[in-house]
PDB file with one MODEL, atoms N, CA, C and O in Angstrom:
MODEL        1
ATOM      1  N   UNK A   1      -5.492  20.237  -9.444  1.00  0.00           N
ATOM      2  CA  UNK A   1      -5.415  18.786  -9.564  1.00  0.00           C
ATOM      3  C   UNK A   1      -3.999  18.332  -9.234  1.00  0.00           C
ATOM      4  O   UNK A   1      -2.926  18.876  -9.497  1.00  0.00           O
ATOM      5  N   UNK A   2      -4.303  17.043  -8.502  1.00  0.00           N
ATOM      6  CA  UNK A   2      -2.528  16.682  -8.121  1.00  0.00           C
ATOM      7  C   UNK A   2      -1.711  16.540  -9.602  1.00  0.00           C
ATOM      8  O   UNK A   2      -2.264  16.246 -10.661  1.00  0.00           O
ATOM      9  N   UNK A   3      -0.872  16.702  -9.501  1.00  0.00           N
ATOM     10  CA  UNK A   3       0.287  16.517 -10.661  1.00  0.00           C
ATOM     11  C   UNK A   3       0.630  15.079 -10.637  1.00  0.00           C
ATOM     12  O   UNK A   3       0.253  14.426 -11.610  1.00  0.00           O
ATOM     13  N   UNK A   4       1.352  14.395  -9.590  1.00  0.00           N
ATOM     14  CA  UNK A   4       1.984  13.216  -9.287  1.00  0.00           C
ATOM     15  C   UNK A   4       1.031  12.504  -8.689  1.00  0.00           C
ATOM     16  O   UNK A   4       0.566  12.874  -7.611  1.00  0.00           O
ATOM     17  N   UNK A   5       0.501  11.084  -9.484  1.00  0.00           N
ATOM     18  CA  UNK A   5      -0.058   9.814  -8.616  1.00  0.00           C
ATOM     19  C   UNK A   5       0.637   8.880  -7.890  1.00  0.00           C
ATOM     20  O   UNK A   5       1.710   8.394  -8.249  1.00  0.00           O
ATOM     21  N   UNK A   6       0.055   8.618  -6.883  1.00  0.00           N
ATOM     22  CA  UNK A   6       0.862   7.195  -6.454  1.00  0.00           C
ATOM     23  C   UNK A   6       0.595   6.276  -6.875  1.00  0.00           C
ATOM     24  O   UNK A   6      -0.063   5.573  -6.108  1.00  0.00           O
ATOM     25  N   UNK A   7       0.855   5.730  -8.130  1.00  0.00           N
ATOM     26  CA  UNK A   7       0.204   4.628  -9.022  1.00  0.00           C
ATOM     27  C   UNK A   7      -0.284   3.604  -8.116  1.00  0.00           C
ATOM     28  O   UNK A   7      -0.815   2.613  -8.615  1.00  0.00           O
ATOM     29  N   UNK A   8      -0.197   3.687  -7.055  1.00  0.00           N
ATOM     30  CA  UNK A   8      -0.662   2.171  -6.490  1.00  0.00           C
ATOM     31  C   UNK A   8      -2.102   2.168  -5.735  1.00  0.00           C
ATOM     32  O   UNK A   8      -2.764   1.239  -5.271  1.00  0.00           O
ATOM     33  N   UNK A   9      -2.334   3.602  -5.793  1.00  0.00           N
ATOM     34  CA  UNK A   9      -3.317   4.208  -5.259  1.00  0.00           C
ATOM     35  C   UNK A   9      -4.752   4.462  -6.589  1.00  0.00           C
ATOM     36  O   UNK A   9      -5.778   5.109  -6.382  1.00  0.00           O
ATOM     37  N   UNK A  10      -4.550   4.061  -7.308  1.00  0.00           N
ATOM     38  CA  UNK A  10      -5.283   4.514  -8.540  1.00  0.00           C
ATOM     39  C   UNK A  10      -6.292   3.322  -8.738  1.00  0.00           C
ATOM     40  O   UNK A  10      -5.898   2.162  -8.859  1.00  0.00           O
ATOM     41  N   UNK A  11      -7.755   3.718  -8.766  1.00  0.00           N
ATOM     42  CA  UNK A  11      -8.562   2.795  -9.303  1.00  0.00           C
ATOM     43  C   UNK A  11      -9.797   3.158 -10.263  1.00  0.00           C
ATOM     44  O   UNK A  11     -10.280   4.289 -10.295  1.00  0.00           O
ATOM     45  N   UNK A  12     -10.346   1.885 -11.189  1.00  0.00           N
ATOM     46  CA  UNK A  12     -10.808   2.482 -11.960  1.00  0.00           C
ATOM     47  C   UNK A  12     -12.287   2.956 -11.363  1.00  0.00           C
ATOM     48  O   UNK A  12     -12.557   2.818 -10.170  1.00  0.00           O
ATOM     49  N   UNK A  13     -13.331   3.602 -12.444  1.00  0.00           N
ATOM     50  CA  UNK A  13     -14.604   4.109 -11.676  1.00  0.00           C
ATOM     51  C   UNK A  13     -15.754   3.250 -11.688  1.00  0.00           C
ATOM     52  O   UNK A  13     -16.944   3.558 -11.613  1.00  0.00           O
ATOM     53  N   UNK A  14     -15.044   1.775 -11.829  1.00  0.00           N
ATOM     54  CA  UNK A  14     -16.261   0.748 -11.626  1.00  0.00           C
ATOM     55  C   UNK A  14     -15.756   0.893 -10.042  1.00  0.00           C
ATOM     56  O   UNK A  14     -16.627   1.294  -9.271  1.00  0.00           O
ATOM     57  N   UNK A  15     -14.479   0.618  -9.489  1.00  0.00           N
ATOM     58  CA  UNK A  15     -14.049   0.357  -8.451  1.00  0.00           C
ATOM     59  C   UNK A  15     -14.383   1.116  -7.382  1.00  0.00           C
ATOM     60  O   UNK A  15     -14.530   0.840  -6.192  1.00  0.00           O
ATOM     61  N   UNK A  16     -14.516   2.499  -8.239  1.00  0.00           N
ATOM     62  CA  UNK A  16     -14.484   3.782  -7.292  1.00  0.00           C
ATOM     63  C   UNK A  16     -15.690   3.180  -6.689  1.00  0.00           C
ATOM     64  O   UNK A  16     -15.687   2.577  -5.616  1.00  0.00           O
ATOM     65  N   UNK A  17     -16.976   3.424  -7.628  1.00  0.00           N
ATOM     66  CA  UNK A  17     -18.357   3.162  -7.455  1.00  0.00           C
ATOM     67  C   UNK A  17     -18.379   1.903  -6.729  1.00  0.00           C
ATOM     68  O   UNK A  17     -18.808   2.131  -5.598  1.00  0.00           O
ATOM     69  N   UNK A  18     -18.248   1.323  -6.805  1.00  0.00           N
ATOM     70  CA  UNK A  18     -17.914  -0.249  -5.128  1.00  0.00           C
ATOM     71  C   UNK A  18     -17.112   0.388  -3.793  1.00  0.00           C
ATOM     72  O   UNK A  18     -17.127   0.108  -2.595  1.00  0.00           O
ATOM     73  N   UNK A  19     -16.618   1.087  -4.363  1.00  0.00           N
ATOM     74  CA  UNK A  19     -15.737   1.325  -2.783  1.00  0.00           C
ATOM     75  C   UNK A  19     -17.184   2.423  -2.094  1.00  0.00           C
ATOM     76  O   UNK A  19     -17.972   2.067  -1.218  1.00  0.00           O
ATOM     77  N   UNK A  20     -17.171   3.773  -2.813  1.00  0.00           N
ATOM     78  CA  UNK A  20     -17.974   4.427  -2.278  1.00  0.00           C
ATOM     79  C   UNK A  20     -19.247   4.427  -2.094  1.00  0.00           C
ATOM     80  O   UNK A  20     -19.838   5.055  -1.216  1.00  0.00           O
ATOM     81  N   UNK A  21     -19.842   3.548  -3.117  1.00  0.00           N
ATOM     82  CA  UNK A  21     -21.595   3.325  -2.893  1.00  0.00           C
ATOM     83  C   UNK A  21     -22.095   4.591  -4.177  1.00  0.00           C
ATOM     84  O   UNK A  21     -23.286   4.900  -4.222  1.00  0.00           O
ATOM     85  N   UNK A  22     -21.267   5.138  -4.993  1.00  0.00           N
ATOM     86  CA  UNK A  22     -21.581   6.488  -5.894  1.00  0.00           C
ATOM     87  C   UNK A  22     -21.990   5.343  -6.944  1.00  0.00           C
ATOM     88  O   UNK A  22     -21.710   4.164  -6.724  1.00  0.00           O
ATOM     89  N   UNK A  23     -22.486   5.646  -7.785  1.00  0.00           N
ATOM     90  CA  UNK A  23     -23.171   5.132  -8.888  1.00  0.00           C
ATOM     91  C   UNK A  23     -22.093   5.617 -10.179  1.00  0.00           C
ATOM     92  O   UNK A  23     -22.136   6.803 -10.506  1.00  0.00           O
ATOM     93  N   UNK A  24     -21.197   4.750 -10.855  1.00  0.00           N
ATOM     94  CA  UNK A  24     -20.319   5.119 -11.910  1.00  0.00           C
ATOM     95  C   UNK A  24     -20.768   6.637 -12.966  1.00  0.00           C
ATOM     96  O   UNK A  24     -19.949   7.442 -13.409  1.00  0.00           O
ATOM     97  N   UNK A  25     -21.964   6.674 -13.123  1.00  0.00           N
ATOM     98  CA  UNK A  25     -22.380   8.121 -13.404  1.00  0.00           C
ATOM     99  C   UNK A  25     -22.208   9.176 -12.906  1.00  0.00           C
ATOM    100  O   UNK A  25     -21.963  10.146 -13.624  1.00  0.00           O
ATOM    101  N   UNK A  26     -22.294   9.304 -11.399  1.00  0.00           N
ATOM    102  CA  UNK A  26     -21.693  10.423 -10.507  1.00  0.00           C
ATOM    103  C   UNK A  26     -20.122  10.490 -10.630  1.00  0.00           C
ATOM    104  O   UNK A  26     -19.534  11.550 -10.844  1.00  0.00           O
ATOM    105  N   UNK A  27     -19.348   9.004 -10.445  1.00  0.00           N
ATOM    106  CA  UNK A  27     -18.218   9.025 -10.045  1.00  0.00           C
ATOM    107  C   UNK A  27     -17.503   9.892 -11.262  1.00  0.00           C
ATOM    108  O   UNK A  27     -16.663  10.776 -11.094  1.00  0.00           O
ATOM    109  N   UNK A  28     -18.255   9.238 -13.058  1.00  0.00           N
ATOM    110  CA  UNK A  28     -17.746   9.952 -14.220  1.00  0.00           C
ATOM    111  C   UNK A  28     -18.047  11.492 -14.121  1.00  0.00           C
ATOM    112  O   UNK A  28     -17.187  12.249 -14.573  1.00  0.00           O
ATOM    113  N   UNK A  29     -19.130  11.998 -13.601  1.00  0.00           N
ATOM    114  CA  UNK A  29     -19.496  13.455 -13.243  1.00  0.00           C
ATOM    115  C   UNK A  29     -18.558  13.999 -12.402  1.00  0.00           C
ATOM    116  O   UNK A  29     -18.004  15.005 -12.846  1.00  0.00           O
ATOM    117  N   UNK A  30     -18.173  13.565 -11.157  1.00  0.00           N
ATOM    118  CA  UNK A  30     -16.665  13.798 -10.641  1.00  0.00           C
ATOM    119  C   UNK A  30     -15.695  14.087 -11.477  1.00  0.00           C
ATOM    120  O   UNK A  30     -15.063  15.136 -11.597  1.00  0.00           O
ATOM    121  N   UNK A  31     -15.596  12.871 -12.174  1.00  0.00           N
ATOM    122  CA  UNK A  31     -13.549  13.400 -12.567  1.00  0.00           C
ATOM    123  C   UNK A  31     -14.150  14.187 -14.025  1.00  0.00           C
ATOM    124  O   UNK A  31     -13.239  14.528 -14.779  1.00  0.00           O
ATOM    125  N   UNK A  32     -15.766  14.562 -14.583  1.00  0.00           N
ATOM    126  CA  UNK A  32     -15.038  15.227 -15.722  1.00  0.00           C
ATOM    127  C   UNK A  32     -15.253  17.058 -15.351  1.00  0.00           C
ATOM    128  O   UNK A  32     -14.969  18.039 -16.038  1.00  0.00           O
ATOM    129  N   UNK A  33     -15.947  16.931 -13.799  1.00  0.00           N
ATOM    130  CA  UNK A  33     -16.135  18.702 -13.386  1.00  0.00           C
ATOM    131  C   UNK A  33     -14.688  18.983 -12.372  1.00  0.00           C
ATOM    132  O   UNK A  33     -14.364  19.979 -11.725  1.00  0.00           O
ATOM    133  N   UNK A  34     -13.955  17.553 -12.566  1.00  0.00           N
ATOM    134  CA  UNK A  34     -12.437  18.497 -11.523  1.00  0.00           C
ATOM    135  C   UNK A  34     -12.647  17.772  -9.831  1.00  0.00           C
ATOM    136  O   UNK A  34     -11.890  17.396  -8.936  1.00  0.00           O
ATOM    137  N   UNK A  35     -13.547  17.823  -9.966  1.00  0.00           N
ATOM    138  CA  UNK A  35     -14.194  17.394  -8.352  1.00  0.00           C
ATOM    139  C   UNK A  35     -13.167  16.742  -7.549  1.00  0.00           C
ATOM    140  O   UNK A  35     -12.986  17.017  -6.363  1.00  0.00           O
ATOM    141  N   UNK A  36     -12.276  15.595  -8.411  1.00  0.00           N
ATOM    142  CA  UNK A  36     -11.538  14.683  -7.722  1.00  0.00           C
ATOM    143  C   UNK A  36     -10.880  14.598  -8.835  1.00  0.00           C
ATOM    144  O   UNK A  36     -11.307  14.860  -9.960  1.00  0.00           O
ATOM    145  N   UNK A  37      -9.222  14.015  -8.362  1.00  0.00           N
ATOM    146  CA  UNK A  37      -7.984  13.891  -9.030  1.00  0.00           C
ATOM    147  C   UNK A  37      -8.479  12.808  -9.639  1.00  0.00           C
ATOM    148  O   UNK A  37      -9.337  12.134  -9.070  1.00  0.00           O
ATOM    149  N   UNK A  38      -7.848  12.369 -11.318  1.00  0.00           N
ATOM    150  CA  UNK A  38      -8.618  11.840 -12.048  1.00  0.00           C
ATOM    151  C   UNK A  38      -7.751  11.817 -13.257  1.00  0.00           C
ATOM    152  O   UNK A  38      -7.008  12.780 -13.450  1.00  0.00           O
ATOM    153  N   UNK A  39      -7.764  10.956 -13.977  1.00  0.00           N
ATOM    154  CA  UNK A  39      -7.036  11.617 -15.345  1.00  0.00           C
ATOM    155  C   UNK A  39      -8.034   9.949 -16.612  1.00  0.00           C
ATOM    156  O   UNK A  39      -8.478   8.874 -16.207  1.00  0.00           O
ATOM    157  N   UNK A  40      -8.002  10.565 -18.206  1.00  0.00           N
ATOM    158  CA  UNK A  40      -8.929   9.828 -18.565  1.00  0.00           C
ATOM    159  C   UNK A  40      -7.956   9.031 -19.640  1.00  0.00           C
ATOM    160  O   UNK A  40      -7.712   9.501 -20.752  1.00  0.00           O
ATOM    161  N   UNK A  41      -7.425   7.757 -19.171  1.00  0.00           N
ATOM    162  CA  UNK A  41      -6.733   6.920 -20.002  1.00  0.00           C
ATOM    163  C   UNK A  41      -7.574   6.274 -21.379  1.00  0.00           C
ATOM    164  O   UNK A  41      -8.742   5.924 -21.213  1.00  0.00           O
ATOM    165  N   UNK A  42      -7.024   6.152 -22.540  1.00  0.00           N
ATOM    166  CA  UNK A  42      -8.087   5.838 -23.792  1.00  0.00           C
ATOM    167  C   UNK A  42      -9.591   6.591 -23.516  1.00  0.00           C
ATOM    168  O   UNK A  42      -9.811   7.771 -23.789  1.00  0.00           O
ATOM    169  N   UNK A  43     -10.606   5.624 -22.897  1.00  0.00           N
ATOM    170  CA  UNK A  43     -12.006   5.959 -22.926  1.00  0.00           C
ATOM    171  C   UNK A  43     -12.523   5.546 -21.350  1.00  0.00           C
ATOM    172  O   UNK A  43     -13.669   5.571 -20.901  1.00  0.00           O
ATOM    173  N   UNK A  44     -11.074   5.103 -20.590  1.00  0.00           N
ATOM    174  CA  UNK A  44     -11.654   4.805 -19.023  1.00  0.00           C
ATOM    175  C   UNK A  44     -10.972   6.036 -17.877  1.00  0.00           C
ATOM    176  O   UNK A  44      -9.862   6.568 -17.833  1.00  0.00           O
ATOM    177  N   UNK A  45     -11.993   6.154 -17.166  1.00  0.00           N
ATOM    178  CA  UNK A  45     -11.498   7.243 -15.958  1.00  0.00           C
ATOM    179  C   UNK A  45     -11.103   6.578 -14.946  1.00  0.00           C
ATOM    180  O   UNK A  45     -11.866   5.790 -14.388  1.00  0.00           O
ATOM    181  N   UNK A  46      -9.774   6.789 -14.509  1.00  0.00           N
ATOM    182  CA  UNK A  46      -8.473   6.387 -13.426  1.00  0.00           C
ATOM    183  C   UNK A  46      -8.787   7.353 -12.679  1.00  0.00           C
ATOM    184  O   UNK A  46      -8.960   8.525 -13.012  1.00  0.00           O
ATOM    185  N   UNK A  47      -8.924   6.556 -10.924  1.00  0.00           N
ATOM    186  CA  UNK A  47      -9.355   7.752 -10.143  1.00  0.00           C
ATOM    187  C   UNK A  47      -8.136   6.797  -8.829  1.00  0.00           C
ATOM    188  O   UNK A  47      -7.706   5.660  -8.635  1.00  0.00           O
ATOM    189  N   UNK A  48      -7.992   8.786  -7.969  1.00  0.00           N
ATOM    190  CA  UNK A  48      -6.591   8.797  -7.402  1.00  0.00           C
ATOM    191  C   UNK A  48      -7.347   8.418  -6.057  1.00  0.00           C
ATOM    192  O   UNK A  48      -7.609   9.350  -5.297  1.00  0.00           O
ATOM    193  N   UNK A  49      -7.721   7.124  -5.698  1.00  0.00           N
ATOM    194  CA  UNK A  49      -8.576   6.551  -4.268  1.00  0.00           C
ATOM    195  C   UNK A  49      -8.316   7.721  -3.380  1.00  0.00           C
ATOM    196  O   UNK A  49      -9.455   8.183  -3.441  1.00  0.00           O
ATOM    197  N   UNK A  50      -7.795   8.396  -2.743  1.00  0.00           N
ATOM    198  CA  UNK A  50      -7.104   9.507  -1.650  1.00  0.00           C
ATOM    199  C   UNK A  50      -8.337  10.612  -1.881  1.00  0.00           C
ATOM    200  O   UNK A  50      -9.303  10.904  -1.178  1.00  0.00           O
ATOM    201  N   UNK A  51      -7.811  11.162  -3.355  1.00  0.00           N
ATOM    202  CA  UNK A  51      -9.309  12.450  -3.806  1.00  0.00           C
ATOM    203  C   UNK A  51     -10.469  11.979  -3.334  1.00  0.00           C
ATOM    204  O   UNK A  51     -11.187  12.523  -2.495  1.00  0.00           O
ATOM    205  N   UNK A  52     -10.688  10.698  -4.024  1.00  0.00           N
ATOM    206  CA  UNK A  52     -12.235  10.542  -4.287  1.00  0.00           C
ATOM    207  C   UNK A  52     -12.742  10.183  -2.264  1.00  0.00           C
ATOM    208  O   UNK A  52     -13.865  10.431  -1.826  1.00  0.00           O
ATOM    209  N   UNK A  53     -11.472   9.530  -1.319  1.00  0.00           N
ATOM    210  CA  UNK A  53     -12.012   9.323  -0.161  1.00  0.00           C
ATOM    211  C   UNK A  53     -12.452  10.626   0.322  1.00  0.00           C
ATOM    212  O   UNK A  53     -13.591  10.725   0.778  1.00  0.00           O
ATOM    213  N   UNK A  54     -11.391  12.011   0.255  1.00  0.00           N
ATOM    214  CA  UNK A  54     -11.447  13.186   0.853  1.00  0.00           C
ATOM    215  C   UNK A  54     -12.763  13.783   0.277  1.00  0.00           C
ATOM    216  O   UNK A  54     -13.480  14.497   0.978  1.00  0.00           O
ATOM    217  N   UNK A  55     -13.024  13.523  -0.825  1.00  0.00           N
ATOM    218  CA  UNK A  55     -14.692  13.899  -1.186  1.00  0.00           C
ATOM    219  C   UNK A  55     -15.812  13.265  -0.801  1.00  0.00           C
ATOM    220  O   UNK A  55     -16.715  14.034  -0.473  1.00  0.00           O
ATOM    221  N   UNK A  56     -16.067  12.065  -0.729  1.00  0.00           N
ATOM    222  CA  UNK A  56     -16.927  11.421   0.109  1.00  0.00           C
ATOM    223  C   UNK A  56     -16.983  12.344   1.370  1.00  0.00           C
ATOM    224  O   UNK A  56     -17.927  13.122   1.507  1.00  0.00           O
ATOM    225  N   UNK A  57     -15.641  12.231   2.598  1.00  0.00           N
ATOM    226  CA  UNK A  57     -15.984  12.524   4.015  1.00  0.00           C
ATOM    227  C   UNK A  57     -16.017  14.434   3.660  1.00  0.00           C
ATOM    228  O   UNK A  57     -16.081  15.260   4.571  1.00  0.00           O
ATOM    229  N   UNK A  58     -15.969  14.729   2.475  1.00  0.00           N
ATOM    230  CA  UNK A  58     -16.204  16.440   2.593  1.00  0.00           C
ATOM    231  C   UNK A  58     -17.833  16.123   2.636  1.00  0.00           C
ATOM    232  O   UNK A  58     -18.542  16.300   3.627  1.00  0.00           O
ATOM    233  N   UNK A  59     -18.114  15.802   1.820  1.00  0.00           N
ATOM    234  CA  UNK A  59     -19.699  15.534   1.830  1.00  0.00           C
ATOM    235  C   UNK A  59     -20.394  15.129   2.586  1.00  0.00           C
ATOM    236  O   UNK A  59     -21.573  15.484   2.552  1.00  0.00           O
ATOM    237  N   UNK A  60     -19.859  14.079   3.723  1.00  0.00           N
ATOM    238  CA  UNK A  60     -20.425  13.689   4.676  1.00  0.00           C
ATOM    239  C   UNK A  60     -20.677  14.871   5.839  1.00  0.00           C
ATOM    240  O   UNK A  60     -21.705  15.365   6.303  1.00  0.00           O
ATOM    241  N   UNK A  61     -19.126  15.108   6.109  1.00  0.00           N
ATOM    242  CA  UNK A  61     -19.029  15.888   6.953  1.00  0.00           C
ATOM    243  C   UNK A  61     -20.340  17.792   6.511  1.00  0.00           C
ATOM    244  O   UNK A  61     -21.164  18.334   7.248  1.00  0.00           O
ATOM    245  N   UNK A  62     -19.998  18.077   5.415  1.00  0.00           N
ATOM    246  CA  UNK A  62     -21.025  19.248   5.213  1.00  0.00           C
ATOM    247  C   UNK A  62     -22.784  18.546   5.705  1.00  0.00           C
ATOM    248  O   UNK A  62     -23.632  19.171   6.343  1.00  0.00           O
ATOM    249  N   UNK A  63     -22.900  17.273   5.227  1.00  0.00           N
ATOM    250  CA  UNK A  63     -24.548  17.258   5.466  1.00  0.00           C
ATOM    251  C   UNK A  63     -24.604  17.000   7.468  1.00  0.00           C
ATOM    252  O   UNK A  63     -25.684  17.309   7.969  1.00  0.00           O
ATOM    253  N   UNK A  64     -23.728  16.584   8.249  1.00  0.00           N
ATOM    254  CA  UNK A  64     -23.748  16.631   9.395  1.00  0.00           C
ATOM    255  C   UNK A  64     -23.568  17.788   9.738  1.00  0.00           C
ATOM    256  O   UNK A  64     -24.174  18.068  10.773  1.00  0.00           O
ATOM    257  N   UNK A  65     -22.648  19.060   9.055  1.00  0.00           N
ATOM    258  CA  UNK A  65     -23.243  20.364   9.906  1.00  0.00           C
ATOM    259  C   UNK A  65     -24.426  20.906   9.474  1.00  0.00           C
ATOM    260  O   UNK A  65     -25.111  21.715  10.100  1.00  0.00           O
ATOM    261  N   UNK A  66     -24.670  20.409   8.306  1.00  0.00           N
ATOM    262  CA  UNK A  66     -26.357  21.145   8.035  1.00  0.00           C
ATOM    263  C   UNK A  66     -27.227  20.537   8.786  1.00  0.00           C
ATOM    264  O   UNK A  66     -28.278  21.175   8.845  1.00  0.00           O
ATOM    265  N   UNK A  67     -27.231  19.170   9.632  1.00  0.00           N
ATOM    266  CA  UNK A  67     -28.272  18.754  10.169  1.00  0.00           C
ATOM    267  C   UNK A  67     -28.908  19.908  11.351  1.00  0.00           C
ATOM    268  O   UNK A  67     -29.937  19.649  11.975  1.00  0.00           O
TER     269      UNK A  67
ENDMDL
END
């Protein structure tokens, strides 16, 4: 997991889930298996936009070589 955020880069996982189309349940399944840089302020999950993009296009990219 990254160590250092670029705080300006950080959004929460309602946001995530709008940016990516993931459903806030997946996105929380993300940051609590490691999946994506993440850290859990009080009771909300802060996600590092950069991780969560590079996981989307990993995913994309794997189901286009399985086609």
């Amino acid at each position: 997991m990254n160590t250092q955020f670029d705080w300006t880069q950080i959004v929460s996982a309602y946001e995530a889930s709008e940016v990516t189309g993931y459903s806030n349940t997946h996105i929380r399944l993300l940051c609590d298996t490691g999946m994506i840089d993440s850290r859990k302020i009080g009771g909300a999950w802060m996600i590092y936009l950069p991780s969560l993009l590079a996981y989307k296009k990993r995913q994309f990219d794997k189901r286009l070589s399985s086609a």
